[in-house]
Backbone bond lengths (Angstrom), bond angles and torsions (degrees), N, CA, C in turn:
res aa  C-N    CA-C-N  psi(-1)  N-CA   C-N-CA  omega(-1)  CA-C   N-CA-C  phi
1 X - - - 1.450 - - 1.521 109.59 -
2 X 1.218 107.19 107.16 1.852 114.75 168.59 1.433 106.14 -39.97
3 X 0.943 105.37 139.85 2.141 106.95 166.16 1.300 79.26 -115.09
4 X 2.192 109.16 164.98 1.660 111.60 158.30 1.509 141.97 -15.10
5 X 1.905 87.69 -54.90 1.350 94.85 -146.53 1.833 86.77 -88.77
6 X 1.223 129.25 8.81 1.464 94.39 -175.86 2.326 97.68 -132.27
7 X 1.500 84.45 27.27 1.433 84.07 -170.93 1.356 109.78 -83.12
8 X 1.737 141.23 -22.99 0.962 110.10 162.79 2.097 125.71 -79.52
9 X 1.754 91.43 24.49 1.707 86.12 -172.23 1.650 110.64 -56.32
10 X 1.211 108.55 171.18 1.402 125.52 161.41 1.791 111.48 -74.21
11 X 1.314 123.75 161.41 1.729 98.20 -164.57 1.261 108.08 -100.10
12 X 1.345 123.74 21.71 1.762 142.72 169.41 1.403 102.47 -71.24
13 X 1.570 101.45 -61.12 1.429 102.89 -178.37 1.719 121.80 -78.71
14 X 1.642 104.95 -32.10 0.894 82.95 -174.57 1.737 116.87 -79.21
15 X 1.529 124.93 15.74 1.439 124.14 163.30 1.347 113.17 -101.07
16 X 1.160 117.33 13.36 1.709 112.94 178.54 1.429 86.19 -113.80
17 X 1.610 139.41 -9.37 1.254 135.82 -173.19 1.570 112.11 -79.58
18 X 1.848 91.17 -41.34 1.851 92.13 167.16 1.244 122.41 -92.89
19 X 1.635 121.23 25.12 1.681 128.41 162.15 1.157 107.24 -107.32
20 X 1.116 127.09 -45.99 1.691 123.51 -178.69 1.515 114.16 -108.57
21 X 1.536 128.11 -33.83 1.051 113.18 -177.24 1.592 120.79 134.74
22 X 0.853 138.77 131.87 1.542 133.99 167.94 1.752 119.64 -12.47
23 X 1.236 95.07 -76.04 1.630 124.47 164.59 0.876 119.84 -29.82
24 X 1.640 124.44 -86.61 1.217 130.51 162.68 1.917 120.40 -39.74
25 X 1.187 115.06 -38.12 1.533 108.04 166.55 1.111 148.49 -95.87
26 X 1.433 99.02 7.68 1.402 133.17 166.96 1.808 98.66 -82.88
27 X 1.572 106.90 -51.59 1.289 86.52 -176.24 1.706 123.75 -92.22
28 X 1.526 119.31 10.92 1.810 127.04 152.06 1.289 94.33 -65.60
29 X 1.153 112.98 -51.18 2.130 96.81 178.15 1.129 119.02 -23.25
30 X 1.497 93.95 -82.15 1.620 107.55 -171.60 1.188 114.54 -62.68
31 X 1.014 124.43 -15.81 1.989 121.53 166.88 1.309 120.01 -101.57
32 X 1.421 122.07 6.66 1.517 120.21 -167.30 1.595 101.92 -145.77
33 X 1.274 109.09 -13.26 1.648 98.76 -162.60 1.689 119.18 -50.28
34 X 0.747 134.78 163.45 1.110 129.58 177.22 1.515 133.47 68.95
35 X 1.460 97.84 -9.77 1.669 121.93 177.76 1.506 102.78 -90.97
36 X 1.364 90.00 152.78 2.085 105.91 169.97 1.452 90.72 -99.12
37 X 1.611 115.53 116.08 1.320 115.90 143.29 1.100 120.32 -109.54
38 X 1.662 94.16 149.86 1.866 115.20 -169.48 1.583 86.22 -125.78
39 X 1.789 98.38 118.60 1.588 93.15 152.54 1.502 128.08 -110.26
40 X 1.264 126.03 141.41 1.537 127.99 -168.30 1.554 108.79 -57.57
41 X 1.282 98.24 151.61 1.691 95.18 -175.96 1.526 95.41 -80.97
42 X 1.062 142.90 -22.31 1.414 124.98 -173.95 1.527 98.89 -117.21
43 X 1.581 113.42 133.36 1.621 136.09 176.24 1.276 100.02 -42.81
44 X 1.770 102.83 -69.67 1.719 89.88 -164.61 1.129 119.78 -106.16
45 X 1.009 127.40 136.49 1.910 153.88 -178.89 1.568 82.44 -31.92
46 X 1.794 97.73 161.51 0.931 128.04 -148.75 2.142 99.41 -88.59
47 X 1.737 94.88 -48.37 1.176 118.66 151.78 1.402 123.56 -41.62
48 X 1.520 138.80 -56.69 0.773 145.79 -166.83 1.909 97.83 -64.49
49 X 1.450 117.74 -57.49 1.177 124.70 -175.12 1.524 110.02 -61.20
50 X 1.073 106.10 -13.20 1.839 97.06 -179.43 1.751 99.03 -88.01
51 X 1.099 122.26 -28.21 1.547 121.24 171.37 1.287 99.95 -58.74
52 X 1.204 129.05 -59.45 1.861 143.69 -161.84 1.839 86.38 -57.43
53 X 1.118 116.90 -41.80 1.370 116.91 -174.31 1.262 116.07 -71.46
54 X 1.487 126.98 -64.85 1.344 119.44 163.54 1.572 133.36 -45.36
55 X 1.631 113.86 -27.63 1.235 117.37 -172.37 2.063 98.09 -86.75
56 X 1.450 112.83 -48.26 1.800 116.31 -157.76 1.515 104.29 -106.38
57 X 1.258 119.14 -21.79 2.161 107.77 159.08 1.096 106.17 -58.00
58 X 1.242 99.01 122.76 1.651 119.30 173.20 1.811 108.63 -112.38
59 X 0.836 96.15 14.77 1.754 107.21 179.80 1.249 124.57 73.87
60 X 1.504 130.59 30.76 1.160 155.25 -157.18 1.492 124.29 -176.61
61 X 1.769 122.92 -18.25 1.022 106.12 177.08 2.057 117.31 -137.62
62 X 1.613 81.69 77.47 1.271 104.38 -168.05 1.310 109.55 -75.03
63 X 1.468 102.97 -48.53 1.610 100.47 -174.55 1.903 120.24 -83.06
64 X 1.407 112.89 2.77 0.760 133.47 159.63 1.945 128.91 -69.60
65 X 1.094 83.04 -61.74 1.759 87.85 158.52 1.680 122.79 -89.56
66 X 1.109 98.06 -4.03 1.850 82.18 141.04 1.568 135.20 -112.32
67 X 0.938 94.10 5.11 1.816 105.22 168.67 1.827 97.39 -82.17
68 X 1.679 113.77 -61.10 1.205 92.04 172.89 1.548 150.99 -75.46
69 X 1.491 102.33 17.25 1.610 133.95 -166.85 1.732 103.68 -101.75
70 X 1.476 94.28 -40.50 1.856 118.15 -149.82 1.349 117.72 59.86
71 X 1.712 111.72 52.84 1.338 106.19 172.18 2.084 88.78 -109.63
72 X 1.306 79.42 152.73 1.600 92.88 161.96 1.358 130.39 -56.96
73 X 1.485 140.99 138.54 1.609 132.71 -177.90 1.645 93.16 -52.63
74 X 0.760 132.87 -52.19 1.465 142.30 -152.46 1.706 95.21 -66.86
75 X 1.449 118.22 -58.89 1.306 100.33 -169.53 1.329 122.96 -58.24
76 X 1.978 90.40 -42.61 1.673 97.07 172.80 1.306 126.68 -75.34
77 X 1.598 118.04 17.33 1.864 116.92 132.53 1.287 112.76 -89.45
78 X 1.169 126.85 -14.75 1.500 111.99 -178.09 1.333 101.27 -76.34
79 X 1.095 140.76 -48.14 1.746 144.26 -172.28 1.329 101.39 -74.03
80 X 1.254 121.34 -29.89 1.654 107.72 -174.81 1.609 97.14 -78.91
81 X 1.106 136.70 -51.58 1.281 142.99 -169.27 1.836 103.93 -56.79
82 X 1.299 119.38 -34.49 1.434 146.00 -166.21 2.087 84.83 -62.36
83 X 1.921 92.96 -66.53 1.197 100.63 -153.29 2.233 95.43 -59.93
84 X 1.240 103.15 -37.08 1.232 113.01 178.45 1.817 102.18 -20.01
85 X 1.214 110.67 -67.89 1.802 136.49 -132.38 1.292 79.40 -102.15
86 X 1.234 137.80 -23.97 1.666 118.79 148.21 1.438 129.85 -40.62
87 X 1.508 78.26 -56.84 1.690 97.57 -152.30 1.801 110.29 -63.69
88 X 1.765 93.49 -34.08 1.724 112.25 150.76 0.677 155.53 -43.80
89 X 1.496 100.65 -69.69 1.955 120.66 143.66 1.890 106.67 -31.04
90 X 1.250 102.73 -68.95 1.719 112.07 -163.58 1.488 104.64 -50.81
91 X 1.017 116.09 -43.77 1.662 144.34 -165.51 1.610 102.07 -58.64
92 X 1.311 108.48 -49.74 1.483 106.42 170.27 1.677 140.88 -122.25
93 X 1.315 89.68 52.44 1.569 116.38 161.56 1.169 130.25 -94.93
């Protein structure tokens, strides 16, 4: 439902107006207008998850932390195997 103040919006804004709010999309305007934003399908960086990996794999709950990450089983063997050939590499220097 349009209210006044957002009826002549464009319909970008006016659907980010009923997720965040007047306020809040008034102020992506003024910091974004005119920009193409692309947001990543996954929150946290790719980097960030390889820390989450080294610190919370316990060697059993792989498919677990990527359901709650939204990485794929597959990626989260590719990064674990990644962190592997580090830990190898580093190991013998």
């Amino acid at each position: 439902m349009e209210t006044q103040r957002t009826r002549g919006w464009n319909k970008a804004y006016r659907d980010l107006e009923k997720i965040i709010g007047i306020e809040a999309t008034l102020k992506l305007y003024q910091e974004y207008r005119g920009m193409q934003l692309n947001f990543p399908i996954r929150l946290i960086s790719r980097a960030y998850f390889l820390e989450i990996l080294r610190t919370h794999y316990t060697g059993s709950n792989k498919q677990a932390l990527a359901r709650k990450y939204g990485y794929s089983q597959r990626s989260v063997e590719r990064m674990l195997r990644e962190i592997r050939k580090e830990n190898t590499s580093g190991s013998a220097k």
